[in-house]
C-alpha positions as CSV (number, residue, x, y, z in Angstrom):
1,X,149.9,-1.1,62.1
2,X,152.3,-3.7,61.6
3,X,155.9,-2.6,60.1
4,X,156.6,-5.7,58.0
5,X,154.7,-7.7,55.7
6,X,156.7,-10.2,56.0
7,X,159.0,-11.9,59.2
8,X,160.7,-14.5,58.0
9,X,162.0,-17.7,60.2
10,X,165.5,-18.5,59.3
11,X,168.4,-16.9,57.6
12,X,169.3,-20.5,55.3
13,X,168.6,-20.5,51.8
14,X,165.4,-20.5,51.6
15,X,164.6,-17.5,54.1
16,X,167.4,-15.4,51.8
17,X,165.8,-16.1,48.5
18,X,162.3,-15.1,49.3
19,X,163.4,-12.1,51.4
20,X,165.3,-11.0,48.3
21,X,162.1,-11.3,45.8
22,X,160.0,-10.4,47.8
23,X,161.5,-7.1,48.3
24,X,162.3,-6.8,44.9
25,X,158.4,-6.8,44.8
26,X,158.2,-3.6,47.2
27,X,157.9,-5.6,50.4
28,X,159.0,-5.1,53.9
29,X,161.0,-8.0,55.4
30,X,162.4,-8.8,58.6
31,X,164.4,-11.9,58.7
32,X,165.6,-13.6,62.0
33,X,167.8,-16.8,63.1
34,X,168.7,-18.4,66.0
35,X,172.2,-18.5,65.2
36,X,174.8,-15.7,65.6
37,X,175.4,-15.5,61.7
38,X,173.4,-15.9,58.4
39,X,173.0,-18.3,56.0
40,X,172.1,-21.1,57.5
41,X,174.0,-24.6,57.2
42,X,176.3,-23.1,54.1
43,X,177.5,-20.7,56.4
44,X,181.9,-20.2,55.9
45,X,183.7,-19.5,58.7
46,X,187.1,-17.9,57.0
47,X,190.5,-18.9,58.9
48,X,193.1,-17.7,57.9
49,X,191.8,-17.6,54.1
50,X,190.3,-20.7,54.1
51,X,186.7,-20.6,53.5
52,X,185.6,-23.4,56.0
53,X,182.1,-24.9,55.3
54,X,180.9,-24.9,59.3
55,X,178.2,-27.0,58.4
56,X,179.3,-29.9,56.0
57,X,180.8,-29.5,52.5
58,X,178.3,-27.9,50.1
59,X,179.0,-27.9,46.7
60,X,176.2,-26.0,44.3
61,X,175.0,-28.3,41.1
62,X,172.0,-28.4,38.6
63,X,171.5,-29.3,35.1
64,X,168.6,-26.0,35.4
65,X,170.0,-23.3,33.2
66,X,167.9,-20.8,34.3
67,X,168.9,-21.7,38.2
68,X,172.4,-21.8,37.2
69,X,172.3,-18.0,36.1
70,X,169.9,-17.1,39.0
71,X,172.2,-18.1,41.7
72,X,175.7,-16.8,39.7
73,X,174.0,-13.3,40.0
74,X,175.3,-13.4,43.7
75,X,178.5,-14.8,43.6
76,X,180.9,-15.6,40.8
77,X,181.3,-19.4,40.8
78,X,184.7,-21.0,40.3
79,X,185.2,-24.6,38.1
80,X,185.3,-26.8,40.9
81,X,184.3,-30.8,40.2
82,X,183.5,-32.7,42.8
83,X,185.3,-35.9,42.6
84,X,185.5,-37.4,46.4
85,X,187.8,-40.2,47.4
86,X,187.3,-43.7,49.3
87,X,189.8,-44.7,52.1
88,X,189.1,-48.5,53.0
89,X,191.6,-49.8,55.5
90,X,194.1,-47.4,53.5
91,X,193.5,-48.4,50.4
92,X,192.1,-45.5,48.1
93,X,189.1,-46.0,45.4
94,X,187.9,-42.9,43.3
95,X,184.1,-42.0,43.4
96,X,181.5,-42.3,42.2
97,X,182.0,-46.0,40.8
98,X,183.4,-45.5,37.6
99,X,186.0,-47.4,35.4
100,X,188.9,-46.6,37.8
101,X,187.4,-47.4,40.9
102,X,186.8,-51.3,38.9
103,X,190.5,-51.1,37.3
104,X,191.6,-50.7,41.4
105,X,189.3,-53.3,42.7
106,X,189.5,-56.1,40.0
107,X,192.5,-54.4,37.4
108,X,190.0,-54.9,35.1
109,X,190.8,-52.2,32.3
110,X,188.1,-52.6,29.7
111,X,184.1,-51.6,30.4
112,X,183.2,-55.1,29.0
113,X,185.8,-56.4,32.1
114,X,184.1,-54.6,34.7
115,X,180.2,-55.1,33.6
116,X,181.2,-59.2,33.5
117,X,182.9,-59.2,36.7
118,X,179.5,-57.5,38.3
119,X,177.5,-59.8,36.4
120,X,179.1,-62.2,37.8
121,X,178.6,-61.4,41.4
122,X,175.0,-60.5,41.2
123,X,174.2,-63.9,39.6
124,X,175.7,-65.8,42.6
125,X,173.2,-64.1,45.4
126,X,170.1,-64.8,43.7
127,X,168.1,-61.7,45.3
128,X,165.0,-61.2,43.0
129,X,163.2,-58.9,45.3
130,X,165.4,-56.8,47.5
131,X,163.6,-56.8,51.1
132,X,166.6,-54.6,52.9
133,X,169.1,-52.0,51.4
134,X,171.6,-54.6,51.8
135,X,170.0,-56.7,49.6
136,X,169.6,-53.7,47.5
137,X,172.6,-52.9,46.7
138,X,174.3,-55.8,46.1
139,X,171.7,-56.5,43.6
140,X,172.9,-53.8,42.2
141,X,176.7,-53.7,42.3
142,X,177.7,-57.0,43.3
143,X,179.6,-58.1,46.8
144,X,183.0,-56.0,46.0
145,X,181.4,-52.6,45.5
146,X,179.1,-53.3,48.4
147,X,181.6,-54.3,51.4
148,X,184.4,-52.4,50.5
149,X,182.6,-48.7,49.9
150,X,178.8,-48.9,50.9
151,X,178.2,-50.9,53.8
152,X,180.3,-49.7,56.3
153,X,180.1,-45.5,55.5
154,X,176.0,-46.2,55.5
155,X,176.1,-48.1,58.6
156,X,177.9,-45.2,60.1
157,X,175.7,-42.7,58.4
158,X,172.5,-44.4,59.3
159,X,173.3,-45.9,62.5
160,X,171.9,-49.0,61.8
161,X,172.6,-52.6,59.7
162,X,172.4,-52.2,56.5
163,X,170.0,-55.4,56.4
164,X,167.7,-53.4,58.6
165,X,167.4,-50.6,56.7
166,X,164.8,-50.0,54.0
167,X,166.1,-50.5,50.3
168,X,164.5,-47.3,49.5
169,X,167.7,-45.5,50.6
170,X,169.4,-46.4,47.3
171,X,166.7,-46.9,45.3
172,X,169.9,-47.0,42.4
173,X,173.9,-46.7,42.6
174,X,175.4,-44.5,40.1
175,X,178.0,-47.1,37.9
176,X,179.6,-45.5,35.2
177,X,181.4,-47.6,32.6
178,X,183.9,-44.4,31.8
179,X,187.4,-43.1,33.2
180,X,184.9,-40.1,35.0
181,X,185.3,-39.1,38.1
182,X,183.1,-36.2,38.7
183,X,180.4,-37.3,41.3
184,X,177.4,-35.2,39.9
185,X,176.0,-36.0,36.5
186,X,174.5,-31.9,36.7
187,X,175.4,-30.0,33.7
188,X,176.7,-27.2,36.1
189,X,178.9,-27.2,39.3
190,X,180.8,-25.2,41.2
191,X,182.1,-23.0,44.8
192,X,181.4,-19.3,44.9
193,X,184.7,-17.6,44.8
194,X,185.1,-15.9,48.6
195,X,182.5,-18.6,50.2
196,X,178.7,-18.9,50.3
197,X,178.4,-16.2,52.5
198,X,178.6,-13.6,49.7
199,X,175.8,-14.6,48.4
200,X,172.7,-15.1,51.4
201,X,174.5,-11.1,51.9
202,X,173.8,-10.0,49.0
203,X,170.4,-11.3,48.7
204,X,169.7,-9.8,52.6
205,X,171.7,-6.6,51.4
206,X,169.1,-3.6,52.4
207,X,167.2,-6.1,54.2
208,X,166.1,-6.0,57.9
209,X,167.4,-8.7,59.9
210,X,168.1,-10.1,63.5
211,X,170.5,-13.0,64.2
212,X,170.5,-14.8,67.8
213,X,166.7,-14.5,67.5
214,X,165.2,-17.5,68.5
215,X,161.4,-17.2,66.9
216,X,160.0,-19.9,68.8
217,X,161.0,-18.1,72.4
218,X,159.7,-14.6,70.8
219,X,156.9,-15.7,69.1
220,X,154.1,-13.5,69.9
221,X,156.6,-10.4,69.9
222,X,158.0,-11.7,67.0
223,X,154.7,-12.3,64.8
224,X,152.8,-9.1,65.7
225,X,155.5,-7.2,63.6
226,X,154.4,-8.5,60.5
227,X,151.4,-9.6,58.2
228,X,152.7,-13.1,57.7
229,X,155.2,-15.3,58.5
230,X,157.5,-17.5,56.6
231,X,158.5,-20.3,58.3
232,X,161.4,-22.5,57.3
233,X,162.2,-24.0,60.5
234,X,161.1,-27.8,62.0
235,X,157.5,-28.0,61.0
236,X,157.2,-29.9,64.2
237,X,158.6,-28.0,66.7
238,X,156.0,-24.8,65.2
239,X,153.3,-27.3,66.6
240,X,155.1,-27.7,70.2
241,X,155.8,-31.7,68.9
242,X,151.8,-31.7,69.6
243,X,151.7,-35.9,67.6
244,X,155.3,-36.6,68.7
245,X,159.0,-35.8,67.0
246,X,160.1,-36.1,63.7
247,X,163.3,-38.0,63.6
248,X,166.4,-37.1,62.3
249,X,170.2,-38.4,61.9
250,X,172.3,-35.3,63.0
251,X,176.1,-35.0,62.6
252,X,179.0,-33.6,65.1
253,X,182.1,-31.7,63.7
254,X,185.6,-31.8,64.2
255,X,187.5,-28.9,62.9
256,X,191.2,-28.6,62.9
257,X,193.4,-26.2,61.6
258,X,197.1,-27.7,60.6
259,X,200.2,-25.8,60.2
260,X,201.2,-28.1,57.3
261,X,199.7,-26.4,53.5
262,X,198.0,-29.9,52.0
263,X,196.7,-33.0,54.4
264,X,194.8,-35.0,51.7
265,X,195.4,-33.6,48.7
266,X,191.5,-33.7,48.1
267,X,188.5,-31.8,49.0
268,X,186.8,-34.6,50.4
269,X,187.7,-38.2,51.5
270,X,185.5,-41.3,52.8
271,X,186.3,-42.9,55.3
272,X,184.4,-46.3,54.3
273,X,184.9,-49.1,56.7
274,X,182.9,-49.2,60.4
275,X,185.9,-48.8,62.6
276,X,186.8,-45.1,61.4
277,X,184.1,-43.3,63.7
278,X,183.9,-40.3,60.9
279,X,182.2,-40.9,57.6
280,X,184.7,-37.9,55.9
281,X,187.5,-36.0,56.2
282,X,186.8,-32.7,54.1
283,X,189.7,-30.1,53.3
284,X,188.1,-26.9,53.0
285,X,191.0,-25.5,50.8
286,X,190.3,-27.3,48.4
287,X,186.7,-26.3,47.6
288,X,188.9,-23.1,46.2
289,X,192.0,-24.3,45.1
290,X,194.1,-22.0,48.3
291,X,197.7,-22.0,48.2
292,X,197.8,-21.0,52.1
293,X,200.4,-21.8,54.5
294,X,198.3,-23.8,56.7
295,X,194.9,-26.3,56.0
296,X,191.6,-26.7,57.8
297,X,190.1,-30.1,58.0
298,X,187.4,-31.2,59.4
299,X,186.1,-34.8,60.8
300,X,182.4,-35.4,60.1
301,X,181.0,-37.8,63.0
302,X,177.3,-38.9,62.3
303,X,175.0,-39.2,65.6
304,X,171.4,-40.1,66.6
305,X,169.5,-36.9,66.8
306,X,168.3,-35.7,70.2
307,X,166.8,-32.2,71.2
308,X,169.3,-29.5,71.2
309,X,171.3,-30.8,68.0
310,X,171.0,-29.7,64.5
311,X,168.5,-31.9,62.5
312,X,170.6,-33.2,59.2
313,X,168.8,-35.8,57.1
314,X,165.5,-36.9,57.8
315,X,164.5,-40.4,58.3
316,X,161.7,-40.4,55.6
317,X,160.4,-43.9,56.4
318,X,156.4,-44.8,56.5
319,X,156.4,-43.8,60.2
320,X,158.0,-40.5,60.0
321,X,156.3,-39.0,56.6
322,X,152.8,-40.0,58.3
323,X,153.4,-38.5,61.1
324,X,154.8,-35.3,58.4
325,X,151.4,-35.1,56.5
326,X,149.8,-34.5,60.3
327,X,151.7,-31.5,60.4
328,X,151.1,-30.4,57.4
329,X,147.2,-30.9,57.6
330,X,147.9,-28.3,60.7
331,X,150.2,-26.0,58.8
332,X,147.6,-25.8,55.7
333,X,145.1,-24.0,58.3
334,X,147.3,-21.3,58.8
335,X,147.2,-18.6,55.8
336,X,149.2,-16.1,57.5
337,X,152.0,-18.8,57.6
338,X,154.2,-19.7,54.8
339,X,156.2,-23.4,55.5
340,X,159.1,-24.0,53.7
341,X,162.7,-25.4,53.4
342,X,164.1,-28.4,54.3
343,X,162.6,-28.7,58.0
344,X,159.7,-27.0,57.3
345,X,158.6,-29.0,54.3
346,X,160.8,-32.8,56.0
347,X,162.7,-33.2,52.8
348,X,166.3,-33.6,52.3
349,X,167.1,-30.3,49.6
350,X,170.2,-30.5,47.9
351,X,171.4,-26.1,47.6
352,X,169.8,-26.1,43.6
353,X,166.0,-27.7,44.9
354,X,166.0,-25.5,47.9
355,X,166.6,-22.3,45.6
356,X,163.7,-23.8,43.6
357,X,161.6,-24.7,46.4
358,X,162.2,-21.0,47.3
359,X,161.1,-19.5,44.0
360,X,158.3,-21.8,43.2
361,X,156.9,-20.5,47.2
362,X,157.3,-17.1,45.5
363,X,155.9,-17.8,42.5
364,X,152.6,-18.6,44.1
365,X,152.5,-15.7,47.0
366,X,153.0,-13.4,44.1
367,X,150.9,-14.9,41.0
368,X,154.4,-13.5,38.3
């Protein structure tokens, strides 16, 4: 007889919100990761204090109400607003584009100034149909906003031209014609007080679990303890890579602790012109308003992905999300096998959508 009804792949998220409802519902879970901690990529390391986001800043935002107050049952969130920085060649630009970052471009201090001064650029490239994101987004934002605090930070984030990338990327630029510098539009936002790793505990609290498991390695062992398995790993790798990889851009981090108390004065600061290596400088402290002694920073490189590194965004273009819908022809012939998450399911999840994703996947195991 098998112990668990459930062995769940992957401590993230995803694994942590159905473990928790589905033992809510009276159900035995076993969750396992390959990594020596929980929680995935919003995983904190704490030093001395700091709350240090391992795995790339995450900040938690939705405009969903009822996700809002799901999530907050977990961890008390503080009032944090994400409102990043630019750094091109030293000079400093607030984000997203907004009516300060055109008053220290143009010193343009009216919203009638700024839309004119747009106008005017996109009028003088006569794109009609945008065949590249290049293309793209200068139709959209005109040559200023484009060279000084797109093309270079997407470059690096992308690894390729601009003109040879797909305009699909930014499908549409966020302009605001106000003095607003908060990034998200989401009616709420915010860091959980003590880090994100109060919360994936919490949700595992009671819960059965085995870190520096690697599934894939164990997998027969692993699968005869339980009556199904949720998977939320790469949907790829589950098939042994049996039509060929899924591609990915991956990212390398640079962590440094500094014996001074503030380095940037901001949370986090891009790094927009193509001879800075690193896309961002984050400043974890910040995330939580710490008065500490000393700061962490950290230096976010992006990199091809190869085996052996962490997948980060997929590359969603025609050849990647056909070779995606092979898989999951495959994965749909497995009932006892659950897929789900960001590599599971080849979509980029921003914290709120995988939470969602999560309780829409219970939501149909259960029928409630």
């Amino acid at each position: 007889m098998k112990k668990y009804d459930y062995l769940i792949v992957g401590a993230g998220l995803f694994g942590a919100v159905f473990a928790y409802e589905a033992t809510k519902r009276g159900k035995q879970c076993l969750v396992v990761d390959k990594r020596s901690h929980l929680g995935g990529n919003i995983f904190c390391e704490n030093i001395n204090g700091i709350n240090v986001h391992k795995y790339g800043a995450h900040i938690f935002h939705t405009s969903d109400k009822t996700l809002w107050n799901y999530i907050n049952q977990f961890a008390e969130f503080n009032n944090y607003i994400n409102s990043p920085l630019a750094n091109y060649l030293g000079e400093i630009y607030n984000l997203p584009f907004n009516m300060n970052t055109f008053y220290q471009l143009w010193k343009v201090k009216t919203p009638e100034e700024a839309r004119l001064t747009i106008e005017d650029q996109i009028a003088h490239l006569s794109i009609d149909k945008p065949k590249n994101l290049e293309e793209q987004a200068l139709k959209l934002v005109g040559t200023d906003i484009y060279e000084k605090l797109i093309k270079g930070y997407t470059e690096k984030q992308w690894g390729m031209p601009c003109s040879e990338l797909p305009p699909f990327i930014i499908r549409r630029l966020p302009v605001r014609f106000t003095f607003n510098n908060n990034y998200f539009n989401d009616t709420y936002q915010g860091i959980p007080k003590g880090g994100y790793n109060k919360i994936v505990e919490k949700m595992l609290e009671g819960i059965d679990f085995q870190i520096d498991t690697d599934f894939l390695k164990n997998r027969d062992e692993l699968s005869a303890k339980a009556k199904k398995i949720v998977y939320t790993g790469s949907i790829d790798d589950y098939f042994d890579f049996c039509f060929g990889d899924l591609e990915y851009r991956s990212l390398n981090f640079e962590h440094t602790e500094l014996e001074i108390p503030n380095f940037q004065g901001n949370a986090v600061v891009n790094y927009t012109h193509n001879s800075i290596p690193y896309t961002r400088v984050i400043e974890h402290k910040h995330f939580e308003f710490g008065e500490q002694e000393t700061t962490v920073i950290t230096h976010e490189f992006p990199s091809e992905w190869t085996h052996g590194m962490e997948r980060y965004y997929p590359i969603n273009d025609e050849k990647n999300n056909s070779l995606y819908l092979k898989y999951k022809e495959l994965a749909s012939n497995l009932s006892s096998v659950i897929f789900g998450g960001r590599l599971a399911e080849y979509k980029y999840y921003d914290m709120h959508q995988i939470v969602a994703s999560a309780l829409a996947t219970v939501k149909k195991e259960f029928d409630v």
